[in-house]
N, C-alpha and C positions, 0 to 999 in steps of 0.2 A: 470526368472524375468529380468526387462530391470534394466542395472543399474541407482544408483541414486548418485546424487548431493547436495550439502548443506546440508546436516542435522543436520548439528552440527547448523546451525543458528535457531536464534529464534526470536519471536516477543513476546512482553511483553506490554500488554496498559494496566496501570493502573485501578480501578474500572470497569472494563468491565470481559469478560471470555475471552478475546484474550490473552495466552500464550503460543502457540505454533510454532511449527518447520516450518521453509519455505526451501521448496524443491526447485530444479531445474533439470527438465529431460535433459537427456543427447542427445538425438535425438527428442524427441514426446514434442512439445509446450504444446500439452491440455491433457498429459498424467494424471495428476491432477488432473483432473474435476471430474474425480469417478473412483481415486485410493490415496488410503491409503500411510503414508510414509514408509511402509511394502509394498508396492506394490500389495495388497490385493486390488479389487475390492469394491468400498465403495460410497455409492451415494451420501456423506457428501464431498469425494472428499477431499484433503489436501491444505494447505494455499504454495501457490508458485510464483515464477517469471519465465517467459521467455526468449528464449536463445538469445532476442536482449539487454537483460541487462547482466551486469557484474554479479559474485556472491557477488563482494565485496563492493556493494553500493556503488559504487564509481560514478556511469552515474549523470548527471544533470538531471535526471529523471528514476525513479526506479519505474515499477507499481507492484505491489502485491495482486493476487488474491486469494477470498475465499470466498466459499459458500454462502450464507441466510440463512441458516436450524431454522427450526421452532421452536427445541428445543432453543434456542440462542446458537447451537453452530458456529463453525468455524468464519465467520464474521459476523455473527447476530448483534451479541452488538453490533458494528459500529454503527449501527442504534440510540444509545443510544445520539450519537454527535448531532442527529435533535434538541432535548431537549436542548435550549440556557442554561439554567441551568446548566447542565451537562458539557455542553461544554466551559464555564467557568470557570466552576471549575476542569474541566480535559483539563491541556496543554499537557502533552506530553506521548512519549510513546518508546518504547525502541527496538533497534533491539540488539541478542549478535550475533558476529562470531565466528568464531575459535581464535580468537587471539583479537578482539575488540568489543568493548559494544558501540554501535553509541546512540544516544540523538538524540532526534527530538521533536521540538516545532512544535506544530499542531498551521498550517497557517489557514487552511478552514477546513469545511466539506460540501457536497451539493451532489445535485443530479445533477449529466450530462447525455450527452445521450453515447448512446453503442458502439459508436466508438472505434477500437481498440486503444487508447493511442500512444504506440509508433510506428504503421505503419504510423498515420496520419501526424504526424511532426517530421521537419528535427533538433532534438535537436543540433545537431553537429553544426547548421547557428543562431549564436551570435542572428541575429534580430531575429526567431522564436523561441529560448528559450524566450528570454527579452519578447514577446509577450504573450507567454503562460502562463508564470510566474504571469502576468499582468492579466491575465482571472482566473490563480488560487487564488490568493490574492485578485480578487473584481468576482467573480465567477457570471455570467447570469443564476442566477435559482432562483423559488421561493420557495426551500427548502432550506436555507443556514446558516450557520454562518458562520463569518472571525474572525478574529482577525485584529483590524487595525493599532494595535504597530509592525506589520513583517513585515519589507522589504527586499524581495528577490534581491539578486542581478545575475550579469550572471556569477558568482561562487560558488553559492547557489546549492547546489544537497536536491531532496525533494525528497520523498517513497510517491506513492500515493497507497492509501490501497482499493479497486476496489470490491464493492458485487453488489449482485441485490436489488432490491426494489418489486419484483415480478409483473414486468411487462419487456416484451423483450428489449423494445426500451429507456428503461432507469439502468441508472449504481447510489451506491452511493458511492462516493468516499470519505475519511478524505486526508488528508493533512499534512504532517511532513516537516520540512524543517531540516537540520544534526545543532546542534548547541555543538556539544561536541563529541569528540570520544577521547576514553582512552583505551588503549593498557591495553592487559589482561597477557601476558606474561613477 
């Protein structure tokens, strides 16, 4: 078995079924996509980030991926954030670590396209965060909610939470931006 990364962390969204582990492999980016956090071969695949992100949600931008599966699991519900309904009445949503419980205010949800997130831009260049920040808070799609009381700023770190919509050339993404982290130890 290859070893594994992060398990002690976890994602927690309120009224949905997202409460589980986010992994991080050690070598393999897409080792995740259909393997279990047992390392057991699994077509549901496990909810994880890759290894241009920190484990410690710390980047200006954190993607987190996970399945569709048809049962609503892994990130199925996501999909629950279409429903403007839902999505005002569900702000946030929780990652724990080893040692910290992070809070995130959900800025957006929407559908982008399948671009990899963090190959396409240079988070690390002040104007390309500021810029991106700026498409995730007023987001170009016709699938969307925002919130328009969140202003991001270029010290703003956000988790974006990445499934499919069962088409190749489209992603749905929600949006958290950290508004709270409280130390567990």
């Amino acid at each position: 078995r290859q070893r594994q990364m992060c398990i002690r962390d976890r994602i927690y969204i309120p009224n949905t079924k997202v409460n589980l582990p986010i992994l991080q492999h050690v070598e393999n980016d897409t080792y995740y996509l259909d393997h279990d956090q047992d390392g057991n071969y699994s077509v549901a695949g496990a909810i994880f980030t890759q290894s241009m992100n920190s484990t410690d949600f710390s980047d200006p931008v954190t993607v987190v991926y996970g399945h569709n599966m048809k049962n609503d699991g892994m990130f199925a519900s996501l999909h629950y954030f279409e429903d403007p309904d839902f999505f005002n009445e569900n702000d946030t949503f929780y990652i724990y670590t080893q040692n910290k419980i992070l809070t995130y205010t959900i800025v957006s949800a929407y559908q982008y396209d399948n671009r990899h997130i963090m190959n396409s831009f240079d988070f690390s260049d002040p104007e390309v965060r500021e810029s991106y920040f700026e498409s995730v808070s007023n987001p170009d799609s016709l699938v969307v909610n925002k919130r328009d009381d969140i202003q991001l700023t270029e010290d703003s770190k956000i988790v974006q939470l990445s499934t499919c919509v069962g088409q190749d050339n489209v992603r749905y993404i929600v949006t958290g931006v950290l508004v709270d982290e409280q130390a567990t130890y």
